[in-house]
Biopython code that builds the backbone (N, CA, C, O; Angstrom):
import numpy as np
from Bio.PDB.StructureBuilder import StructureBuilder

atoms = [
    (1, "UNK", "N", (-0.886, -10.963, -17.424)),
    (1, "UNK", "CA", (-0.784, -10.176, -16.222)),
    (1, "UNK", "C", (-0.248, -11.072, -15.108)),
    (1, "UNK", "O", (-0.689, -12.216, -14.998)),
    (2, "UNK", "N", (0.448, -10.721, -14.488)),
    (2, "UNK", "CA", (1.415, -11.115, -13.657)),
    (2, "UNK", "C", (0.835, -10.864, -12.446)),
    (2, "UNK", "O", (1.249, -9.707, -12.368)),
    (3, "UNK", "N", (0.095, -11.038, -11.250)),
    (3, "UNK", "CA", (-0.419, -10.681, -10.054)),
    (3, "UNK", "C", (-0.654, -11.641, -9.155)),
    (3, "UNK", "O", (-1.695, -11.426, -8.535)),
    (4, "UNK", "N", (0.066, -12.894, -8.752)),
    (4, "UNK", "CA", (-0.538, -14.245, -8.050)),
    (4, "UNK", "C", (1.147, -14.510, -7.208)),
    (4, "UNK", "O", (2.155, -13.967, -7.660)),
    (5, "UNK", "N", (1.175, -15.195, -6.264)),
    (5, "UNK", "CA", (2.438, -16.286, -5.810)),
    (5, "UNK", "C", (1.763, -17.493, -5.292)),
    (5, "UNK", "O", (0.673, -17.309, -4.753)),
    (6, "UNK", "N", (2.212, -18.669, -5.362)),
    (6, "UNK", "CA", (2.075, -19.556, -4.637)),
    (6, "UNK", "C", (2.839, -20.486, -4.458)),
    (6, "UNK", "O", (2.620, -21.429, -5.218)),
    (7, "UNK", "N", (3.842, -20.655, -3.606)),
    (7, "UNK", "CA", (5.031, -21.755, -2.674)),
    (7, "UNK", "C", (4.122, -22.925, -2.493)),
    (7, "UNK", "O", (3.336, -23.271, -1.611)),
    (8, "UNK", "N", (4.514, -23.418, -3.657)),
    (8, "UNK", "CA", (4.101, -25.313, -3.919)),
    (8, "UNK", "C", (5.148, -26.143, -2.676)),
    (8, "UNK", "O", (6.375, -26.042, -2.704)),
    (9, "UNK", "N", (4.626, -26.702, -1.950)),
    (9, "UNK", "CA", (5.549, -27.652, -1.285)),
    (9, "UNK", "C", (4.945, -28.936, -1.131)),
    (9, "UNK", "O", (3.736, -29.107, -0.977)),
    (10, "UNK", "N", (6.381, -30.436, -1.207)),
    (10, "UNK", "CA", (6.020, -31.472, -1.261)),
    (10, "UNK", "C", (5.562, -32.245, -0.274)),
    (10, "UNK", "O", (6.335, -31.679, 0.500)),
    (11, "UNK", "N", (5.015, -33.024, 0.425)),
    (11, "UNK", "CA", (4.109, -33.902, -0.290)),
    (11, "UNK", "C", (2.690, -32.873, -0.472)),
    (11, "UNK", "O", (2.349, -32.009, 0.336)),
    (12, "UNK", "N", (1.990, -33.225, -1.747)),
    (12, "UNK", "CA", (0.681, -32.201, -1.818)),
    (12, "UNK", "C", (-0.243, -32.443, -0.696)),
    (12, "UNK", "O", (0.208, -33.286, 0.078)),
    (13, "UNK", "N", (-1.325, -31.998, -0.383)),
    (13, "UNK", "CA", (-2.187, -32.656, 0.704)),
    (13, "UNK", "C", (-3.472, -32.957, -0.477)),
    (13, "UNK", "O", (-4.007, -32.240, -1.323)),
    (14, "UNK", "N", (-3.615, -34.091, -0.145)),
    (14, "UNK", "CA", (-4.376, -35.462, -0.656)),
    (14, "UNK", "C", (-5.433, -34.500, -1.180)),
    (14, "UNK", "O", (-5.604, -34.447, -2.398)),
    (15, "UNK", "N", (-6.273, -33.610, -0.235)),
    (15, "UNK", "CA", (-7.600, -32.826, -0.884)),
    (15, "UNK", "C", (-7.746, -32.136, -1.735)),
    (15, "UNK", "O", (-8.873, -31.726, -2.014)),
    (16, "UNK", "N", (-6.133, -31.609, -2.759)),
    (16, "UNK", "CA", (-6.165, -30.759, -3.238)),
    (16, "UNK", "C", (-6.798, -31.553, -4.447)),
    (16, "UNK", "O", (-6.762, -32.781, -4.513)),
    (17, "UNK", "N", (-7.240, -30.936, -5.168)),
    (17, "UNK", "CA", (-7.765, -31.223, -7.017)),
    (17, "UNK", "C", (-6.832, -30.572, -7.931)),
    (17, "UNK", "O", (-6.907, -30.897, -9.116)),
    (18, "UNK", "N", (-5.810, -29.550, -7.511)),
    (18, "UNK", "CA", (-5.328, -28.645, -8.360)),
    (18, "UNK", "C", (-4.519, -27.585, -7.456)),
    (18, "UNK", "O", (-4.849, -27.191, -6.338)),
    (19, "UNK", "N", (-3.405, -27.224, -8.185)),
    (19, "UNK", "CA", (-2.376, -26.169, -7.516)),
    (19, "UNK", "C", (-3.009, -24.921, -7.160)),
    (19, "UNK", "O", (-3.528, -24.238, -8.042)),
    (20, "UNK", "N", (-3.018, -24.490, -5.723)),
    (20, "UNK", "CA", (-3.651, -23.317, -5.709)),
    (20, "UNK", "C", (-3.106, -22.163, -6.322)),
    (20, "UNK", "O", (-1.887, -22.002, -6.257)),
    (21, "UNK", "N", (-3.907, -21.228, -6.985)),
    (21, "UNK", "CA", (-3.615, -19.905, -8.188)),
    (21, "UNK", "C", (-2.713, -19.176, -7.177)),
    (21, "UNK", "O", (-1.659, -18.755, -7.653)),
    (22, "UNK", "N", (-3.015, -18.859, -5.356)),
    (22, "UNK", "CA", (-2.351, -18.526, -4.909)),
    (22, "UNK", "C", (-2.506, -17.173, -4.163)),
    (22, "UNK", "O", (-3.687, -16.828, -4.130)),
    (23, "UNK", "N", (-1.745, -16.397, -3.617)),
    (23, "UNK", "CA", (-2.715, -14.771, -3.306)),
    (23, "UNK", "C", (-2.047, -13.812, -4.001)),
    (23, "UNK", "O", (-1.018, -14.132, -4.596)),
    (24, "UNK", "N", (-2.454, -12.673, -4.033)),
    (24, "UNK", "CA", (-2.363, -11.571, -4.801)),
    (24, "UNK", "C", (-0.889, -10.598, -4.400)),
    (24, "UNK", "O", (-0.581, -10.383, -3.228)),
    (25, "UNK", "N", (-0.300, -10.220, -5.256)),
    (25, "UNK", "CA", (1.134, -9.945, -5.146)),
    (25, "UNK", "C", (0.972, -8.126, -4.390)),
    (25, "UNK", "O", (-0.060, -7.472, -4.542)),
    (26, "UNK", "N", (1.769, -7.782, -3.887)),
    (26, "UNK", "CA", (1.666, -6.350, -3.513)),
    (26, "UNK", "C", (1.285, -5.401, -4.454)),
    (26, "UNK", "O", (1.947, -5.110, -5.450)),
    (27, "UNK", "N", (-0.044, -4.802, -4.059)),
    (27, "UNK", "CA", (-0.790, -3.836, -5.025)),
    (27, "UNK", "C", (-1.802, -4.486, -5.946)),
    (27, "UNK", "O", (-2.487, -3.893, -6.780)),
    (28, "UNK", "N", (-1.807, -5.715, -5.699)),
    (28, "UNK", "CA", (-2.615, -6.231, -6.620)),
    (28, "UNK", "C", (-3.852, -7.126, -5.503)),
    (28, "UNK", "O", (-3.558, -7.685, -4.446)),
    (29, "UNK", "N", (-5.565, -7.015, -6.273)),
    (29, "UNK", "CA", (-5.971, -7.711, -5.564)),
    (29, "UNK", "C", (-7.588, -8.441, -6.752)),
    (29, "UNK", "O", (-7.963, -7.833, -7.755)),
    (30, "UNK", "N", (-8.160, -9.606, -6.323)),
    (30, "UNK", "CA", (-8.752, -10.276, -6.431)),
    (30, "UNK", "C", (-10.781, -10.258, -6.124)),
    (30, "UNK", "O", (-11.374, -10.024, -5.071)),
    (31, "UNK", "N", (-11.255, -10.542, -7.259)),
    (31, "UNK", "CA", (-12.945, -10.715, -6.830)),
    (31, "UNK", "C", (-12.977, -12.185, -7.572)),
    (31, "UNK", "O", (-12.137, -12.382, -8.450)),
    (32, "UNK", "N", (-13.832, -13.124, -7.278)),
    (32, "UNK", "CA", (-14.502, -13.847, -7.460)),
    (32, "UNK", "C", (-15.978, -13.643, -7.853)),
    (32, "UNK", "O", (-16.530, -13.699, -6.754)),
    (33, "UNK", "N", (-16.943, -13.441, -8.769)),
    (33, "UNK", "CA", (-18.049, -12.998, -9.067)),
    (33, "UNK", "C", (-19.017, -13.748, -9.886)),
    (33, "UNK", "O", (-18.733, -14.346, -10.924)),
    (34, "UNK", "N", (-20.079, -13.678, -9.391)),
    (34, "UNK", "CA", (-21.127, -14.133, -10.151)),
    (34, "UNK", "C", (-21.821, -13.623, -11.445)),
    (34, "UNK", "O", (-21.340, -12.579, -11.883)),
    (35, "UNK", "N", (-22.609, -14.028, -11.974)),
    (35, "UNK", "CA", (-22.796, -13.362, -13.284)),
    (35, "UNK", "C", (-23.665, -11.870, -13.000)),
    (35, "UNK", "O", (-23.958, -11.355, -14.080)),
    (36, "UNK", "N", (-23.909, -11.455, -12.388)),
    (36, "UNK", "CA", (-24.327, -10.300, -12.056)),
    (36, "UNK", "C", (-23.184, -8.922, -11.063)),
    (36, "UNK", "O", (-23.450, -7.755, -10.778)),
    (37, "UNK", "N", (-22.189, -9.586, -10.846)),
    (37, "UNK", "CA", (-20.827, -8.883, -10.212)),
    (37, "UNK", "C", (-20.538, -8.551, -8.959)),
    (37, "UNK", "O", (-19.770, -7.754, -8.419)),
    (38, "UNK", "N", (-21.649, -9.667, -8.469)),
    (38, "UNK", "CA", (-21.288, -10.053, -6.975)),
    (38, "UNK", "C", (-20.596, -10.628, -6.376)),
    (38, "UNK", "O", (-20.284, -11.594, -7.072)),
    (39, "UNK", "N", (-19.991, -10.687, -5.246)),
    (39, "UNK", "CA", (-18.922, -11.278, -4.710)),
    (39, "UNK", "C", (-19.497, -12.811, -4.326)),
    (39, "UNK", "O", (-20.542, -12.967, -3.694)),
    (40, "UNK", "N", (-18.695, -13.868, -4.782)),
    (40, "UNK", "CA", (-19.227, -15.087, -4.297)),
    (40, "UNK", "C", (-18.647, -15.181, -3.384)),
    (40, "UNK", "O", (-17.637, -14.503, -3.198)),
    (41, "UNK", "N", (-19.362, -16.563, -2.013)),
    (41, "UNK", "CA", (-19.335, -16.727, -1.092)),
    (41, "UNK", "C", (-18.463, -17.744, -1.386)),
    (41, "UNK", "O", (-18.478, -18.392, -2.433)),
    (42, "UNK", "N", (-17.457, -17.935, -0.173)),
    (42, "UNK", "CA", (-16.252, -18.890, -0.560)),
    (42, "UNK", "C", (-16.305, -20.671, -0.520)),
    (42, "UNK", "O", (-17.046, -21.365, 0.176)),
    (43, "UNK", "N", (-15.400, -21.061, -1.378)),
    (43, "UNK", "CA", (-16.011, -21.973, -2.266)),
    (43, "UNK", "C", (-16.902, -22.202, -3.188)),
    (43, "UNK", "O", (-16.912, -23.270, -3.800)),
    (44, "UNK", "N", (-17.828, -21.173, -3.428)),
    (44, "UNK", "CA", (-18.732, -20.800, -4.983)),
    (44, "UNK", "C", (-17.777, -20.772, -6.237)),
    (44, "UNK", "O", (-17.026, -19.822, -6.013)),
    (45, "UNK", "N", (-17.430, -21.333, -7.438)),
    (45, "UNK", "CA", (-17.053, -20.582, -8.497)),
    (45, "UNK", "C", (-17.959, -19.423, -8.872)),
    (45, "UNK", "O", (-19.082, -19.026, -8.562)),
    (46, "UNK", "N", (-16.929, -19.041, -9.712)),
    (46, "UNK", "CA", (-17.288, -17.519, -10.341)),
    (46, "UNK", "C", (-16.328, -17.080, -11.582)),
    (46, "UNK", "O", (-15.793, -17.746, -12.468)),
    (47, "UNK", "N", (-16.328, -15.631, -11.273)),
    (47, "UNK", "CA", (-15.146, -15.293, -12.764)),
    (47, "UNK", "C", (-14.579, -14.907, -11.989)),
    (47, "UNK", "O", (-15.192, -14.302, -11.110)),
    (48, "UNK", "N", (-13.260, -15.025, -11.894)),
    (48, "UNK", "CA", (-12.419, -14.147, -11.404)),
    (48, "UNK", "C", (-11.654, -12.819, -11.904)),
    (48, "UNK", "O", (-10.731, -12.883, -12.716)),
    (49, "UNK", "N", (-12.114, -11.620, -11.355)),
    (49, "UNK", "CA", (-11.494, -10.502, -11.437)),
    (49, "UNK", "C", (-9.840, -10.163, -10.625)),
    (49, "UNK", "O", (-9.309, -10.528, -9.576)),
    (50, "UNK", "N", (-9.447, -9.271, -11.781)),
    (50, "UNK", "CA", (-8.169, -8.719, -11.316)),
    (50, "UNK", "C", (-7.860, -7.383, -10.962)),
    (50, "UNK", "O", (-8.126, -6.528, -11.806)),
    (51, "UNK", "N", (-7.382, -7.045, -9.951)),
    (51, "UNK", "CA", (-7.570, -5.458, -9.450)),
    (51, "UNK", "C", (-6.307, -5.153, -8.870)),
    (51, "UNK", "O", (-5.618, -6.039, -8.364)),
    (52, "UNK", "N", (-5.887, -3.728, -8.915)),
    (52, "UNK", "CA", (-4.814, -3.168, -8.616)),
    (52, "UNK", "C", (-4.301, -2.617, -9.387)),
    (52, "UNK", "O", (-4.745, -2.231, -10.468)),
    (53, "UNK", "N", (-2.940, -2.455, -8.798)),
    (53, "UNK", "CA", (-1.611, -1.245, -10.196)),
    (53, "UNK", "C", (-1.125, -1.743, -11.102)),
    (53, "UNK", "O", (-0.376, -1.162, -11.886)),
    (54, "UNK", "N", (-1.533, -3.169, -11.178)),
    (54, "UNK", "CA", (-1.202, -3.624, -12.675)),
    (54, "UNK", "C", (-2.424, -3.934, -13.854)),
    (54, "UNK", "O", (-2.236, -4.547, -14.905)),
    (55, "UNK", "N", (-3.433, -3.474, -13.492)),
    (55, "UNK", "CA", (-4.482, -3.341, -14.246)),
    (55, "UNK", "C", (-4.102, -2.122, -15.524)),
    (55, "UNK", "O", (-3.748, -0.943, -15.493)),
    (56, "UNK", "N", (-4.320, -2.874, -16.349)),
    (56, "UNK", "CA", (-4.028, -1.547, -18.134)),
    (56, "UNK", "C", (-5.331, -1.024, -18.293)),
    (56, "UNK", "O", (-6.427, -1.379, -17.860)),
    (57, "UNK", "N", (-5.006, -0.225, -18.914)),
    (57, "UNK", "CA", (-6.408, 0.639, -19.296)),
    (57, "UNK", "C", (-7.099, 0.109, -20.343)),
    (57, "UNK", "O", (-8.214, 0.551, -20.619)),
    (58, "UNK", "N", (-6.639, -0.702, -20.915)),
    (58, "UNK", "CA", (-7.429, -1.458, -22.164)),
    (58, "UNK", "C", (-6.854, -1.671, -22.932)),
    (58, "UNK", "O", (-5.659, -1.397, -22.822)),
    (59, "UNK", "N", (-7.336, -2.277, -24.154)),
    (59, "UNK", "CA", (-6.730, -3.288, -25.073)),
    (59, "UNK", "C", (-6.524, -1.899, -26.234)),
    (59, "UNK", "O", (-7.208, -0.924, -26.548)),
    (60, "UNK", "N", (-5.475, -2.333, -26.543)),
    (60, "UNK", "CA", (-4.533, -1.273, -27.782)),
    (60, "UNK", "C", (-5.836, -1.617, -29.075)),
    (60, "UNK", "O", (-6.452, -2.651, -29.334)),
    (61, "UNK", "N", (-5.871, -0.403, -29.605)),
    (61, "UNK", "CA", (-7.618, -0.107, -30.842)),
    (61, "UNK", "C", (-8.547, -1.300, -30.881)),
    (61, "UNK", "O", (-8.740, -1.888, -31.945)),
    (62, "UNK", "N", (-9.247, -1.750, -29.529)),
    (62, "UNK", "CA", (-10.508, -2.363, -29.195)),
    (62, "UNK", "C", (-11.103, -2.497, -28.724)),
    (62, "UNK", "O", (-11.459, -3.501, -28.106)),
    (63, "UNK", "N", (-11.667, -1.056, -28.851)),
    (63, "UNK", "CA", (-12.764, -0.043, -27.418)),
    (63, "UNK", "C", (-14.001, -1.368, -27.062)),
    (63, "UNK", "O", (-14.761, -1.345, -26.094)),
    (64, "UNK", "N", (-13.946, -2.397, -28.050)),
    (64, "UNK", "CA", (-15.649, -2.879, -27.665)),
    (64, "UNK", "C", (-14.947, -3.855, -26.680)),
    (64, "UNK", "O", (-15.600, -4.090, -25.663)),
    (65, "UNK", "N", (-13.355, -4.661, -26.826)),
    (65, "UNK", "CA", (-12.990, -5.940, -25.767)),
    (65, "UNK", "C", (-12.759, -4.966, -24.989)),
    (65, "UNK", "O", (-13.696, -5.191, -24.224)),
    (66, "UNK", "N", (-12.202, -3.934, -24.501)),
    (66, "UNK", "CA", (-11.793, -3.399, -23.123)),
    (66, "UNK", "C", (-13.240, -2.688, -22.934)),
    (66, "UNK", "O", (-13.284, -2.307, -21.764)),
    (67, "UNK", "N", (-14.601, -2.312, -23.700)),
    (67, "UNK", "CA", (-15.863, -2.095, -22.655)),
    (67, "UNK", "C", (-15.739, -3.632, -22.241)),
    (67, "UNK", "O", (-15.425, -3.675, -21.051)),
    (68, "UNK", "N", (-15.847, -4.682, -22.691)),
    (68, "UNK", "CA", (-16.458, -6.033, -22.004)),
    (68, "UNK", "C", (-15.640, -6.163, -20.922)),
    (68, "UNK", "O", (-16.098, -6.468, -19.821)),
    (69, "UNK", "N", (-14.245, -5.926, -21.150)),
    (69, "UNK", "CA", (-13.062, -6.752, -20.305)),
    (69, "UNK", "C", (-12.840, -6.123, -19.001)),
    (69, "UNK", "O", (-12.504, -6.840, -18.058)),
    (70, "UNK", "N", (-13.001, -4.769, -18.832)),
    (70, "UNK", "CA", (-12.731, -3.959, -18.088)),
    (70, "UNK", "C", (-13.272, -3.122, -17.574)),
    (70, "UNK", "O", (-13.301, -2.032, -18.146)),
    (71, "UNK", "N", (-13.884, -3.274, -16.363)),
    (71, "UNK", "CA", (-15.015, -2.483, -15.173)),
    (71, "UNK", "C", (-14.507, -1.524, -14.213)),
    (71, "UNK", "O", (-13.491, -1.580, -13.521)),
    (72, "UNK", "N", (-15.372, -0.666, -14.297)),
    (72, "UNK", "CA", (-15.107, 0.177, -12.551)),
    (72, "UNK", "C", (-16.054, -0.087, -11.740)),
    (72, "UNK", "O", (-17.190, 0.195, -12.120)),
    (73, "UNK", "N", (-15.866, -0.721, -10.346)),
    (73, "UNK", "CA", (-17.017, -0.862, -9.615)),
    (73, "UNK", "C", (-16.644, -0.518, -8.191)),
    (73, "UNK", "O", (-15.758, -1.092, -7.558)),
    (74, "UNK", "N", (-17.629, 0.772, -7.609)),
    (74, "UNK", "CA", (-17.091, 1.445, -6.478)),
    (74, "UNK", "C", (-15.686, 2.223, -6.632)),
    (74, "UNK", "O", (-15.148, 2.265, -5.525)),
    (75, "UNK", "N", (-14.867, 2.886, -7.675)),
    (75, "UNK", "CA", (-14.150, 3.744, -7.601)),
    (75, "UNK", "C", (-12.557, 2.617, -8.126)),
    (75, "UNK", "O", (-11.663, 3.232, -8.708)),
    (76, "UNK", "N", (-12.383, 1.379, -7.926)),
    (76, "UNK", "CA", (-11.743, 0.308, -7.966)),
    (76, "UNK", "C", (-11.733, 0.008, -9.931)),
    (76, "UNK", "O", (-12.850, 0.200, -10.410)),
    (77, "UNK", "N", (-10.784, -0.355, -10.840)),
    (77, "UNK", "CA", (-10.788, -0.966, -11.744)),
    (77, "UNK", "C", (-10.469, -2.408, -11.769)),
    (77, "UNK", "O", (-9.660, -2.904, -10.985)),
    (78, "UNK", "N", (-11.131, -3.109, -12.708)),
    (78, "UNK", "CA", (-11.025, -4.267, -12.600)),
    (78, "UNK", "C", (-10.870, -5.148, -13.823)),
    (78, "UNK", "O", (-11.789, -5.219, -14.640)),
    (79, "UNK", "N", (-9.823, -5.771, -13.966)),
    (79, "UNK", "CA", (-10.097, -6.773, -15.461)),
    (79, "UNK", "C", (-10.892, -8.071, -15.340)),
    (79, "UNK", "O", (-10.715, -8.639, -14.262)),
    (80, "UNK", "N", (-11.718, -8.669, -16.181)),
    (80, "UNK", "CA", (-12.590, -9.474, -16.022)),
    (80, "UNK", "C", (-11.988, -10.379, -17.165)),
    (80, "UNK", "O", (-12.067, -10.217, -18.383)),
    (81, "UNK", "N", (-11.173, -11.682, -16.225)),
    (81, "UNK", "CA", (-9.756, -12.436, -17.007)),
    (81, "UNK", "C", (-11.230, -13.158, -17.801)),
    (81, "UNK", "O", (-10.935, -13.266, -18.992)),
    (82, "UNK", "N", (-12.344, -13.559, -17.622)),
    (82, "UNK", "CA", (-13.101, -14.874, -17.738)),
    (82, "UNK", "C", (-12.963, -16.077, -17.298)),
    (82, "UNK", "O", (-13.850, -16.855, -17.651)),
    (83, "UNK", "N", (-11.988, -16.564, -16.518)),
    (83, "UNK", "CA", (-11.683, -17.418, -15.964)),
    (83, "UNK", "C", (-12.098, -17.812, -14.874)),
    (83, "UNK", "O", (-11.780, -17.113, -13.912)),
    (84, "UNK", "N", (-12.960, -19.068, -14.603)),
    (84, "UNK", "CA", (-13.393, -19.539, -13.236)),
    (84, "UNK", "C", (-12.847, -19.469, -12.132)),
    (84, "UNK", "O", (-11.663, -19.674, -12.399)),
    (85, "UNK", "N", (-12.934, -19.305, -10.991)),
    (85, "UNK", "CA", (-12.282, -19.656, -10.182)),
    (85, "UNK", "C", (-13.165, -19.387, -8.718)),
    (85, "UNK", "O", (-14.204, -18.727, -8.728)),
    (86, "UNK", "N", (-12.639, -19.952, -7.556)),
    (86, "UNK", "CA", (-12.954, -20.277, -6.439)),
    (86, "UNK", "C", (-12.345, -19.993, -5.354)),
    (86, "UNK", "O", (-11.294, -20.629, -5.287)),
    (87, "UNK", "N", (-12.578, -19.117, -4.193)),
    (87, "UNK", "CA", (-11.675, -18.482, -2.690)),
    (87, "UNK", "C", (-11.716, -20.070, -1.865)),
    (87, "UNK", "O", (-12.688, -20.824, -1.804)),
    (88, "UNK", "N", (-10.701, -20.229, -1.428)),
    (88, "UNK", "CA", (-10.533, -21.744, -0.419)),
    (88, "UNK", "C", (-10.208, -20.724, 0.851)),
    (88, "UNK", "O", (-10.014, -19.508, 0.862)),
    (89, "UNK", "N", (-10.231, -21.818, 2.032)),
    (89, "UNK", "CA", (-10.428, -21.132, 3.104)),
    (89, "UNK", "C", (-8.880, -20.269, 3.444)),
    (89, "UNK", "O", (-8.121, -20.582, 2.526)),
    (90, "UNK", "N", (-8.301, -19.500, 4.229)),
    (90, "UNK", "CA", (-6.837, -18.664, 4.780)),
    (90, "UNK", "C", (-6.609, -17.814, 3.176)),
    (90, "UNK", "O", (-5.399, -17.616, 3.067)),
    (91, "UNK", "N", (-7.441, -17.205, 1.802)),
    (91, "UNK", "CA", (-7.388, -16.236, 1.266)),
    (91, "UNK", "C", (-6.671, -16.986, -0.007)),
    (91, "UNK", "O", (-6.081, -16.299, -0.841)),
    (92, "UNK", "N", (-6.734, -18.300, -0.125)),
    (92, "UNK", "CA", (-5.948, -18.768, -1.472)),
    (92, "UNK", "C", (-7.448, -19.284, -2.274)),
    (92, "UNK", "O", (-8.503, -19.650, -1.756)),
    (93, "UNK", "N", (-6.988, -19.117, -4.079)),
    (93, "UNK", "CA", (-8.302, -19.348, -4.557)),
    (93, "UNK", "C", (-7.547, -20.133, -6.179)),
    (93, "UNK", "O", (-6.546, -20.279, -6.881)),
    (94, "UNK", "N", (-8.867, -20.398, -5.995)),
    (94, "UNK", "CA", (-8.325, -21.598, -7.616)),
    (94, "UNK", "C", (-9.044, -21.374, -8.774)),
    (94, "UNK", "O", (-9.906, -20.499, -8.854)),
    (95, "UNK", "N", (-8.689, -22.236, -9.821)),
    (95, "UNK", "CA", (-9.324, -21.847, -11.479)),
    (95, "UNK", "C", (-9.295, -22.998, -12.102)),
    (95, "UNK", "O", (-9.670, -23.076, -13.272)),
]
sb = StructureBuilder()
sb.init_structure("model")
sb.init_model(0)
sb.init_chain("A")
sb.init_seg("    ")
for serial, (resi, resn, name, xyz) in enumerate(atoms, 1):
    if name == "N":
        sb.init_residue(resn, " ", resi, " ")
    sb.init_atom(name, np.array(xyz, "f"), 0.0, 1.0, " ", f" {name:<3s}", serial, name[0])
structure = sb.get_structure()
């Protein structure tokens, strides 16, 4: 899934640990969550969720990975990549 940009420019700044993942492309948007599917507070890891018009409806004949993979919460769908990740401060977040 295709939903991130981020304009790398040189020299890096010294604090980084890692390229930021970046923000969310038009129509597409982002949760960070704890193991219960709360929104973490920024700088917490979490899992990061994927949300918007490029979200699929599920995995082609594997009703049990798209129940795990794929949530509705508050009216919103969401894929649940499993992947860590973390909100840094001005809306960019990492993995």
């Amino acid at each position: 899934m295709w939903s991130n940009a981020f304009e790398v420019t040189l020299p890096l700044p010294k604090e980084w640990s890692s390229i930021p993942y970046g923000y969310p492309l038009t129509n597409q948007c982002y949760r960070v969550v704890d193991a219960l599917g709360r929104d973490c507070p920024d700088y917490v890891a979490g899992e990061l969720w994927i949300g918007g018009a490029g979200v699929a409806l599920g995995y082609c004949a594997s009703p049990a990975l798209t129940k795990e993979r794929f949530v509705e919460v508050d009216g919103q769908r969401w894929y649940r990549t499993g992947d860590r990740g973390r909100y840094w401060r001005m809306v960019r977040w990492s993995f």
